[in-house]
C-alpha positions as CSV (number, residue, x, y, z in Angstrom):
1,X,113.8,80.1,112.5
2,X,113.5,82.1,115.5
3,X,112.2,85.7,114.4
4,X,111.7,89.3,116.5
5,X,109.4,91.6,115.5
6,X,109.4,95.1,117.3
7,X,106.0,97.3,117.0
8,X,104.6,94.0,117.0
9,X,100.9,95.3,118.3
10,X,101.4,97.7,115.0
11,X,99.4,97.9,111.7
12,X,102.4,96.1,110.4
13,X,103.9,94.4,112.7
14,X,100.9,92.8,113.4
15,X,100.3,91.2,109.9
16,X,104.0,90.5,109.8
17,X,103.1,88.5,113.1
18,X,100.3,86.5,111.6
19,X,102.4,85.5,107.9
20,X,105.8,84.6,109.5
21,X,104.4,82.6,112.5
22,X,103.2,80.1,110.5
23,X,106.7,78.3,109.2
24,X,108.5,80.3,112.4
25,X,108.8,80.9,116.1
26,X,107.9,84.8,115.9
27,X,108.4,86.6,119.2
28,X,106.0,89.8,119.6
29,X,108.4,92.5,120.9
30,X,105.7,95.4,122.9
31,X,105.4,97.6,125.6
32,X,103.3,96.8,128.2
33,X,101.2,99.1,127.7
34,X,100.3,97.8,124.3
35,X,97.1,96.0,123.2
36,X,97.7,92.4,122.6
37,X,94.7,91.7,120.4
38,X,96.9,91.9,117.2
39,X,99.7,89.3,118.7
40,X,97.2,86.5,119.8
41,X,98.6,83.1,119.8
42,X,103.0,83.8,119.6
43,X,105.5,84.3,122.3
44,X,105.4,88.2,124.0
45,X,108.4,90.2,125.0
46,X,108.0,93.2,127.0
47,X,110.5,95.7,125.8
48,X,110.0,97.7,128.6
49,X,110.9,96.1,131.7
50,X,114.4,96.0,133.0
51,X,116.8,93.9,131.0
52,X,114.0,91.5,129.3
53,X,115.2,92.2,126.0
54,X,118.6,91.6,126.1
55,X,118.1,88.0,128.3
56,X,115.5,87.2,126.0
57,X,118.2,87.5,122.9
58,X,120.6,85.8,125.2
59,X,117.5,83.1,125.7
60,X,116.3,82.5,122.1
61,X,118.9,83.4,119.6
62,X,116.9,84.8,117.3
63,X,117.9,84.4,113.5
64,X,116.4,87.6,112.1
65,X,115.1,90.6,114.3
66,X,112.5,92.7,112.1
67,X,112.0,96.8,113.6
68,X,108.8,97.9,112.9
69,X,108.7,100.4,115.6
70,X,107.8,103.6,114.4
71,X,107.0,107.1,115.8
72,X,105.2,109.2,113.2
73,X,104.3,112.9,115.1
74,X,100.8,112.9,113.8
75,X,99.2,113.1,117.3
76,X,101.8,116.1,118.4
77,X,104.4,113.8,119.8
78,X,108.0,115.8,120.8
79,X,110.9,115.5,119.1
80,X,112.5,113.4,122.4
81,X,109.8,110.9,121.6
82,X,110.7,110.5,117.8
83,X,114.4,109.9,118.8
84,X,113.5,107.7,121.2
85,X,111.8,105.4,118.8
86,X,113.0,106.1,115.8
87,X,116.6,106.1,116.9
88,X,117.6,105.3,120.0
89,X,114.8,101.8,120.4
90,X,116.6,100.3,116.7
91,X,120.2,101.2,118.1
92,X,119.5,99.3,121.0
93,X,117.8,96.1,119.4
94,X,121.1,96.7,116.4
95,X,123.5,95.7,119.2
96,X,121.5,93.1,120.6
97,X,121.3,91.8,117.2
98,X,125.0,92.0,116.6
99,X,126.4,90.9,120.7
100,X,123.9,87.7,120.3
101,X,125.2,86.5,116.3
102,X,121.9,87.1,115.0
103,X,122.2,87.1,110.9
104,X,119.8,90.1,109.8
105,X,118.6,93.1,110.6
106,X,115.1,94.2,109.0
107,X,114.8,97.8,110.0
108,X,111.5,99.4,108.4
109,X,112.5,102.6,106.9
110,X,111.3,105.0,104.6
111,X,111.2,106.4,101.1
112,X,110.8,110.3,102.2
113,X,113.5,112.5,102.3
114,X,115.1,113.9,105.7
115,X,113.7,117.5,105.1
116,X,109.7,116.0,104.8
117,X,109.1,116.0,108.6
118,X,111.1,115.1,111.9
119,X,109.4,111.2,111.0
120,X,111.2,110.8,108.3
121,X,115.1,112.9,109.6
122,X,114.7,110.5,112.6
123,X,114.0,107.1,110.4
124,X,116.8,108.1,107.9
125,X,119.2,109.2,110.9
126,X,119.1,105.7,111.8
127,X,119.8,104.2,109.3
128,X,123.4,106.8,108.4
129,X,124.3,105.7,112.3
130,X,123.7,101.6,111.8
131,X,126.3,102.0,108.8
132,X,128.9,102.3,111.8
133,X,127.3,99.7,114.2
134,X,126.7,96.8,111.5
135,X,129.9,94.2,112.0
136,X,130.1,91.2,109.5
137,X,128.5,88.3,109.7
138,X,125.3,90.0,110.7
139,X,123.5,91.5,107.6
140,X,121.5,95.3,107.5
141,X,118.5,95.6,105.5
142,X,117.2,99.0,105.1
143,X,113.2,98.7,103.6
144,X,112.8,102.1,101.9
145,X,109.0,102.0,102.6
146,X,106.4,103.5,100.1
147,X,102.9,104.9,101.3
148,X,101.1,101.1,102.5
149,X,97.8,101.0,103.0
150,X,94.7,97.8,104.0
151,X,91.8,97.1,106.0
152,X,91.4,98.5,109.3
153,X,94.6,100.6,109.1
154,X,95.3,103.4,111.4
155,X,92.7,106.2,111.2
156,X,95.7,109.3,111.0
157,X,97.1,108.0,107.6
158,X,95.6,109.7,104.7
159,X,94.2,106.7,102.6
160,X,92.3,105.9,105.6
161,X,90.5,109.5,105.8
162,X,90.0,109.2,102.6
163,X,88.1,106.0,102.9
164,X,86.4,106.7,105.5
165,X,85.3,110.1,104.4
166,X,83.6,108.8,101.9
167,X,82.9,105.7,103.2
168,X,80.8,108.5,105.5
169,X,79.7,110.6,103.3
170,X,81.5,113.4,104.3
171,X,83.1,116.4,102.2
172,X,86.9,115.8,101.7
173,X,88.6,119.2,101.3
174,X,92.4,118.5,99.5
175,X,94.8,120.0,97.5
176,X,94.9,119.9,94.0
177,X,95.9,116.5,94.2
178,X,98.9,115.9,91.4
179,X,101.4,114.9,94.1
180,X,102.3,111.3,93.1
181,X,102.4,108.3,95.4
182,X,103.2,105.1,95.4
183,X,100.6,103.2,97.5
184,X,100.9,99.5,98.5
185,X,98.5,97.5,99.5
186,X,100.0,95.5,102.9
187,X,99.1,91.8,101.7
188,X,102.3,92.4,98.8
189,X,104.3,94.5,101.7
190,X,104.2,91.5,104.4
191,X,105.4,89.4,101.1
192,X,107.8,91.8,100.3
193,X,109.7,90.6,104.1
194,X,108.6,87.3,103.2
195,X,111.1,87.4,100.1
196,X,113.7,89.3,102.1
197,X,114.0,87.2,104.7
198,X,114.1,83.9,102.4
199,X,116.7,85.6,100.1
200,X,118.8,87.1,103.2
201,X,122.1,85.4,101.9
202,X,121.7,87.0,98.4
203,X,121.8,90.6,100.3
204,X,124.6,92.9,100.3
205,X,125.9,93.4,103.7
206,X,124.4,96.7,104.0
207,X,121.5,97.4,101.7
208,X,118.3,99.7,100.6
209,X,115.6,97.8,99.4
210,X,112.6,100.0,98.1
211,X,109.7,98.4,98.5
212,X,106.5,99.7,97.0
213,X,104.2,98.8,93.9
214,X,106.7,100.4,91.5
215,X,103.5,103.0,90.1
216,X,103.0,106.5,91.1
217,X,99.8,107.3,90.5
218,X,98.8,111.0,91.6
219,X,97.0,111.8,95.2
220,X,94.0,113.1,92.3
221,X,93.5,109.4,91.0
222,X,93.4,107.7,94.2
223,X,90.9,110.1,95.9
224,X,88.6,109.2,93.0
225,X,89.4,105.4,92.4
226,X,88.3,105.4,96.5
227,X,85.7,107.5,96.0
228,X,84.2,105.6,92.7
229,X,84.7,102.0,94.5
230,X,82.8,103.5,97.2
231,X,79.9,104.8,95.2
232,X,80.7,107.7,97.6
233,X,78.1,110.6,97.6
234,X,81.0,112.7,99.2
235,X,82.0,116.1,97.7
236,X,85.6,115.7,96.5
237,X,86.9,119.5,97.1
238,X,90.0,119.6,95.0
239,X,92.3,122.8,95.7
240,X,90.7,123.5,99.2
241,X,94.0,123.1,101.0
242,X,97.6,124.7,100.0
243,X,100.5,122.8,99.2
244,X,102.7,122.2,102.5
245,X,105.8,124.6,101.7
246,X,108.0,121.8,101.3
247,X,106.1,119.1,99.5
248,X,107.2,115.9,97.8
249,X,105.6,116.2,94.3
250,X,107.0,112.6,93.7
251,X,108.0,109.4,95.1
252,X,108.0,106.0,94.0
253,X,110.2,102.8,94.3
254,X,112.4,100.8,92.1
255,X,111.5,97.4,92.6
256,X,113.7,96.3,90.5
257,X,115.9,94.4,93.5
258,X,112.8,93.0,94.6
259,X,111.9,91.8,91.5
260,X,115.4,90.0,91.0
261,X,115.0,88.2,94.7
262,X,111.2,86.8,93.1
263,X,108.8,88.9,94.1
264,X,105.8,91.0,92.4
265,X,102.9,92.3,93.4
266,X,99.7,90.5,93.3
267,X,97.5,94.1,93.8
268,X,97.1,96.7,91.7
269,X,96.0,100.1,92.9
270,X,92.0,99.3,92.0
271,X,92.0,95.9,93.3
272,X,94.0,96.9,96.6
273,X,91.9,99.5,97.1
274,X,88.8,97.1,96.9
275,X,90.1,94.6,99.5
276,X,90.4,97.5,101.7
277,X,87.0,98.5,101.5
278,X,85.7,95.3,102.0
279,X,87.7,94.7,104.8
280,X,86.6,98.0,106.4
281,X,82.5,97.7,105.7
């Protein structure tokens, strides 16, 4: 099967790259100005010159185009931007998807709600518009993302402060810590797609899949599982920082329809975490 991947050069893209590539044609779909250190070895598409996207659907035909493009604002980035990528980039690759016959659409989602941060209102927008740009027979998959996390992962998400905080040695100030997450480590997140993608027929037309370990532990219990797998000397300073005002006290996915399709996780919080270190020493 021919498959695209967009945000290819990504944290997940990338392992998304390396799984499906082996029993696949996988097209990396990046900007130019994009490392290609994470895409070594499969086919490039430059999304960002002229009309290579569109003659390379018209080229290859590809079965299954997976978005992983994502914008997140961590790093100040305007609201224009976040449209642009969160909204605007999907729609475009959408109609691709639909003009060229291709049979699904894997767009990467997310499990917060709208009024979390203009991340998640753009990601969510997206999806409310594809429910009027998705004609039969191509298939919309919506992956309601929980908080993933593995070696070498990008240094702005908070499990990777975290580890390397302590990995460090350095004082972590936080709140009081009982927001609960769902974390996910991304080996059982890549098969997560895996399962979609082999089960695609089984989908709704139009569906949300959650995808996340199915446990919510609270922020308190992962800051100390990392920080006791790290035999961390770090000073764990709980209550230091306020609440946000509009904080999500709890999220965590039903992987239920995951579960039906064949799929369970092979890491559990401590083991995940574990890999992760070892991956990042």
């Amino acid at each position: 099967m021919v498959i695209f991947i967009s945000g290819a050069s990504g944290y997940l893209g990338s392992h998304l790259v390396k799984a499906l590539s082996k029993e696949n044609r996988v097209f990396a779909l990046i900007r130019r100005s994009s490392s290609r250190a994470r895409v070594e070895g499969v086919d490039v598409i430059y999304i960002d010159e002229g009309d290579v996207l569109e003659k390379a659907f018209a080229l290859h035909q590809p079965g299954v185009i997976i978005n992983t493009a994502a914008l997140y604002g961590r790093k100040g980035e305007s609201l224009s931007a976040l449209v642009n990528a969160n909204i605007d980039f999907p729609t475009q690759l959408l109609a691709l998807a639909d003009k060229y016959k291709s049979k699904a659409f894997i767009h990467t989602g997310t499990s917060l709600p709208d009024d979390i941060s203009p991340y998640a209102l753009t990601k969510n927008t997206f999806v409310k518009l594809a429910q009027f740009n998705v004609e039969s027979p191509l298939k919309f998959v919506n992956v309601a993302l929980e908080h993933f996390y593995g070696p070498e992962d990008d240094s702005s998400k908070f499990t990777s402060y975290v580890i390397n905080a302590c990995l460090a040695g350095n004082k972590l100030a936080l709140t009081n810590g009982l927001q609960q997450r769902d974390f996910i480590y991304i080996n059982d997140v890549v098969d997560a797609y895996k399962v979609l993608i082999e089960n695609i027929d089984k989908l709704d037309s139009f569906e949300t899949v959650p995808v996340g370990s199915g446990l919510a532990p609270s922020v308190r219990e992962l800051v100390e599982m990392i920080h006791s797998c790290s035999h961390s000397k770090s000073m764990l300073d709980f209550g230091a920082v306020a609440m946000r005002v509009n904080e999500l006290m709890y999220s965590c996915a039903d992987t239920s329809r995951l579960k039906q399709l064949g799929w369970q996780p092979a890491y559990s919080l401590e083991s995940g975490i574990q890999a992760t270190l070892k991956g990042n020493v």
